[in-house]
N, C-alpha and C positions, 0 to 999 in steps of 0.2 A: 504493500500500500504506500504510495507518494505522503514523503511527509512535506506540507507547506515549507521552504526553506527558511527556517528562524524567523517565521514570521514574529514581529512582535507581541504573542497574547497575554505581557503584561498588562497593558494597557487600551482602554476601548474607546477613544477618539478618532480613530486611523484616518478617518478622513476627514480634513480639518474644513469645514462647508463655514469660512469667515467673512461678513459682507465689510471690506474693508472702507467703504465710501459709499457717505449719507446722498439724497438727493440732489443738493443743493449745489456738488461739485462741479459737475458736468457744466449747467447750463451757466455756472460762474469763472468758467474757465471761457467758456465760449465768446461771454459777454466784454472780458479782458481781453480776449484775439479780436475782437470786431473793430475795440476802439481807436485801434491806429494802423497806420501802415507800416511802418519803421519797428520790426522785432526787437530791435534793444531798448528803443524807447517803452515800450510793452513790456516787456520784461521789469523795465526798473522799477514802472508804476505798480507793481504785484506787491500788494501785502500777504505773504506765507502765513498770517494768522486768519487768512478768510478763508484758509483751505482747511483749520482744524475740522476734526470730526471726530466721535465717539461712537464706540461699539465694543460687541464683549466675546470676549472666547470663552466657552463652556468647556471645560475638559472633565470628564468620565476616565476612571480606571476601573480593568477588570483585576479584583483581587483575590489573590488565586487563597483559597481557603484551606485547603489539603494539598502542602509543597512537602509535605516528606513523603507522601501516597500516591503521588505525581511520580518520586524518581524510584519506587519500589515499584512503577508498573500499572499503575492507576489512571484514571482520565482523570483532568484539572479541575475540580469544582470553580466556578468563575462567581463569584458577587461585585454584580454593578454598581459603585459607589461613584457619588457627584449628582449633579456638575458641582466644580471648582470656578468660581468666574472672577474672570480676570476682566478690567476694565481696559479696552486699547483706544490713547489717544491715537489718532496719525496725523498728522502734521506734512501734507503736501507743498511742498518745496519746491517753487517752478523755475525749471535751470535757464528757457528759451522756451524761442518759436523759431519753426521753419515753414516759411512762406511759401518755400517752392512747393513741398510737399503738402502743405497745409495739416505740420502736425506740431502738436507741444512736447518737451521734454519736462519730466519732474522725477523728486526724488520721493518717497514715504517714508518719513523718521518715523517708529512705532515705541510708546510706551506703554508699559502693562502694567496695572496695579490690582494689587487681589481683592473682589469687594465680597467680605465678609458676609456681609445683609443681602447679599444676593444669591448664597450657595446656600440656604436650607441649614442655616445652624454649622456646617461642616466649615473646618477650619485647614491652614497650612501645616499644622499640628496632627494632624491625625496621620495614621501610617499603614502601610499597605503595603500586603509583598505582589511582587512580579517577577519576572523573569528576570535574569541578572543577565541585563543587555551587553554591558561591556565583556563580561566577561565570555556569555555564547560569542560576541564575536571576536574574542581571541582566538575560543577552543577553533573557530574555523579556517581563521587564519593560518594559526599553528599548524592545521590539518594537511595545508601546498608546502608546508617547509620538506628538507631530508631528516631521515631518523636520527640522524645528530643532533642536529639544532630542537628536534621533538624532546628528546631526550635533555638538553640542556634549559631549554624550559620550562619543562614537565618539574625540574628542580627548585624553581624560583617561583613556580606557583604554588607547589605545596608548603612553602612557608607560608601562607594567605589562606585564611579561614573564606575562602569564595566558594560557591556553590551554584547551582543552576539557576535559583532563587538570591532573591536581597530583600529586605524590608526597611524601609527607607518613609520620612515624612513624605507629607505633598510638596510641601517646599524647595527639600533636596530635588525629586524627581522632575520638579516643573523647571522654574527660574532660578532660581537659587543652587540649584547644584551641589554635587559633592565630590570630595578629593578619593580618587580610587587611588588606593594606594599600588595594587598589582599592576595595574597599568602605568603606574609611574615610577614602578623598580622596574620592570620589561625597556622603557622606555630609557634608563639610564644606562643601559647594556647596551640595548638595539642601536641606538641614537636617532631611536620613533618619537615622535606624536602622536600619543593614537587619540585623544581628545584632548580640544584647549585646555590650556594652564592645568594638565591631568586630572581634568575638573567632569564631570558627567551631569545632563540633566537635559530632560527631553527639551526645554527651549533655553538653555543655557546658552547666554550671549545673545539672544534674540531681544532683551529690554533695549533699548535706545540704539538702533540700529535701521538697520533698510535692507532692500533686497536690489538696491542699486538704480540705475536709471532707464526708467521707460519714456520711452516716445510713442505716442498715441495719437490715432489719427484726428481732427477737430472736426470731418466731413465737409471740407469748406469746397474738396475738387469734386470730392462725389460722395454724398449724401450717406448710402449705403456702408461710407467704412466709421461713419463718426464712432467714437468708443474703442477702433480694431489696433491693437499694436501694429507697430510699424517696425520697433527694436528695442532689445532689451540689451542693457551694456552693448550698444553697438552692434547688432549678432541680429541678423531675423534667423538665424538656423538654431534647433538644440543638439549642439553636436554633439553628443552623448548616444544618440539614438545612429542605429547603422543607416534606416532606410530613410527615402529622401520625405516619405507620406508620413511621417513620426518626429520625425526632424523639424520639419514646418512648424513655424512659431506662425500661431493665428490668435484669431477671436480676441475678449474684452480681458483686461488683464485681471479686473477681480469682482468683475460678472455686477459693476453699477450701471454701466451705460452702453447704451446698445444703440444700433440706428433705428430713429421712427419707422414706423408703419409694420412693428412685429405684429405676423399674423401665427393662428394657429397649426399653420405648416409651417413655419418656422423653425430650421433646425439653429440652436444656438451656439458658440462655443466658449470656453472661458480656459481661462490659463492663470496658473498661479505656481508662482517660484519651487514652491515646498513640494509639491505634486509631480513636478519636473516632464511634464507635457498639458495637453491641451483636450478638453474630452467635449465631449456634446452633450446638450440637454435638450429635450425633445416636450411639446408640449402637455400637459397633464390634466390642467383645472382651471376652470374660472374662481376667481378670488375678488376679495374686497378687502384691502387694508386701509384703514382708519377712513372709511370712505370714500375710495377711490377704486374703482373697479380697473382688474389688471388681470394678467395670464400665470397663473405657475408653470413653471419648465422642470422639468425633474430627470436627474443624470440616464439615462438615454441606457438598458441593462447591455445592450450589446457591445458599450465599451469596457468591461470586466467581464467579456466571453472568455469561457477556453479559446485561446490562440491557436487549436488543432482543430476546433471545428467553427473558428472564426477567423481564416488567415489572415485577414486586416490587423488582425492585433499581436501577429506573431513579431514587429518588429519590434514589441514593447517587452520580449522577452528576451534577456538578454545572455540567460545560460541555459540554452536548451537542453542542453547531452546530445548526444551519440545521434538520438531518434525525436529530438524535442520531447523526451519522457519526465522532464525536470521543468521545463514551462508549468505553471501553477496553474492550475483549475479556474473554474469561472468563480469570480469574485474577488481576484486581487491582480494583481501585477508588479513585477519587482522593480526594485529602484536602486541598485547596485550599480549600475550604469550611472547616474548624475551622485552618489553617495560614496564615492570613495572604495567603489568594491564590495563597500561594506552589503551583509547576505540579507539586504532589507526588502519586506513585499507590504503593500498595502493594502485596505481593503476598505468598504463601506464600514460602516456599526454591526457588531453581531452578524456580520457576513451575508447582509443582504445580497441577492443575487448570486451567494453565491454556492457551490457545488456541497452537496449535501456530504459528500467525505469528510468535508473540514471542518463543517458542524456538527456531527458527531465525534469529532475528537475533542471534543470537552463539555460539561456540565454547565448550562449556564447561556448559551446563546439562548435571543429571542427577537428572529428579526421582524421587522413590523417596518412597511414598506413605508408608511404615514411617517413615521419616527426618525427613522434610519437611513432616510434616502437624502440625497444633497438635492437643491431646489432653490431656485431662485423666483421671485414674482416682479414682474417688469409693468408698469402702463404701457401699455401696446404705443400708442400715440407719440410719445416720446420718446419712449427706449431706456426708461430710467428706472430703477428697482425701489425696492423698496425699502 
């Protein structure tokens, strides 16, 4: 039986569905490109505090409840604890305009703050085991050395109480981070890095950062791309990806703005850094948020198919074997390719969509398509979310 390759099931946010920009961006950035001719004079006049906005990340871990019955041969009991919300300012930062193309450049500084009164009484404080991520992906790494170097390592991890398991705060495991110490005696040997400052923690380094500089179309040449990236750090390709249909850097960079006149056949697309491609959302529901009538789009299942009996999506697998026997099932797709190697795969909540093998290897899934699916809701007319 295929085991998912290290997939992560400490933790159950895998797919991080974050609306990173409020309504009001779009049509304020537009109104700033309209009012002059001269791009640097436009630029100067930009105040970066009319592009703040606010939003929140929910994070859910799954906590694995029987971790000594797990490595004696057991299935994982999972309990879903959270959300965790974290408050995220972003602060859009407009570097230019380019006239020719009729597109803006900006950066997203993001800060996170943990709001207490908004996760259900649960705190940074509480602690949870999971997987001991650093350390499965040593034992893998370890695994391409020669029996030499296995064996010389094999020595300097047994002084280290590590295990397949860790039980760690939320704090550690979220922003705050913590000092692995095995991975930073390996490191004084090797002369690795295998994480900043030998520091570990799922968004570790992510407070007051960005994900670099996008250029974004304003629809001023042709209507149809307003919202659509143009480049990311200078790049329209994601070179990580072999094939050219996987490669293609498209769609809205974080699924606010879109070109007017979306209809119901509307396929959509979004791209976000973290995801490391670009997926589709396909129409689902008529909706009314605060008011205002608008369309849901909900991630489209055919992009987390088996790659063997979806071959569109065989190029988003990136260690197949022998026979593509190691391509993951339907419901995730690896990301070792844009990750450093590292043996990581993704997947929706509770593995919506995906292959009934994976959800039987553990206690504890419950996918619910309403819950656990990624979605966006746009006013048609505009093109702008909600």
């Amino acid at each position: 039986m295929q085991k998912l390759p290290y997939i992560l099931l400490g933790f159950g946010f895998f797919f991080l569905a974050i609306s990173l920009v409020s309504w009001h961006v779009g049509p304020s950035i537009l109104g700033s490109q309209q009012q002059g001719a001269n791009g640097a004079e436009e630029q100067a006049s930009l105040n970066p505090s009319q592009f703040k906005t606010e939003n929140y990340l929910r994070v859910y871990f799954f906590n694995v409840s029987n971790p000594n019955e797990v490595i004696a041969g057991q299935k994982p009991v999972l309990q879903e604890v959270g959300p965790y919300v974290y408050q995220e300012d972003t602060s859009r930062m407009i570097r230019g305009f380019d006239a020719e193309i009729g597109a803006v450049s900006y950066v997203d500084d993001e800060v996170f703050y943990f709001r207490e009164d908004l996760s259900n009484n649960l705190t940074e404080d509480d602690v949870v085991t999971i997987i001991n991520i650093p350390y499965v992906g040593l034992v893998q790494e370890v695994s391409k050395l020669s029996s030499l170097a296995r064996v010389l390592i094999k020595g300097v991890v047994t002084r280290f109480n590590e295990g397949l398991f860790m039980t760690k705060t939320v704090k550690e495991l979220n922003f705050g981070g913590f000092r692995h110490e095995l991975l930073t005696s390996l490191g004084s040997i090797t002369g690795e890095t295998y994480v900043p400052n030998n520091t570990f923690g799922l968004f570790y380094g992510r407070n007051h950062s960005n994900y670099g500089v996008f250029s974004v179309s304003l629809g001023s040449k042709n209507r149809d791309d307003l919202g659509k990236i143009v480049t990311w750090n200078n790049t329209s390709e994601l070179e990580w990806w072999k094939d050219a249909r996987c490669r293609k850097l498209e769609g809205s960079y974080d699924g606010s703005l879109f070109p007017p006149g979306i209809t119901k056949q509307s396929i959509i697309r979004i791209f976000h850094p973290a995801l490391c491609r670009t997926f589709k959302y396909g129409f689902k529901d008529d909706v009314e948020v605060q008011g205002i009538p608008g369309y849901r789009f909900t991630l489209l299942p055919t992009e987390l198919e088996d790659p063997r009996t979806r071959p569109e999506n065989m190029c988003y697998c990136t260690s197949p074997g022998e026979n593509n026997e190691d391509c993951p099932k339907s419901g995730s797709y690896q990301l070792n390719a844009c990750s450093k190697d590292a043996s990581v795969s993704i997947s929706l909540p509770h593995f919506v969509y995906g292959s009934e093998e994976y959800l039987n290897q553990a206690i504890g899934y419950h996918p619910d398509e309403g819950s656990h699916v990624s979605h966006v809701d746009i006013e048609p007319v505009c093109g702008t979310n909600r």
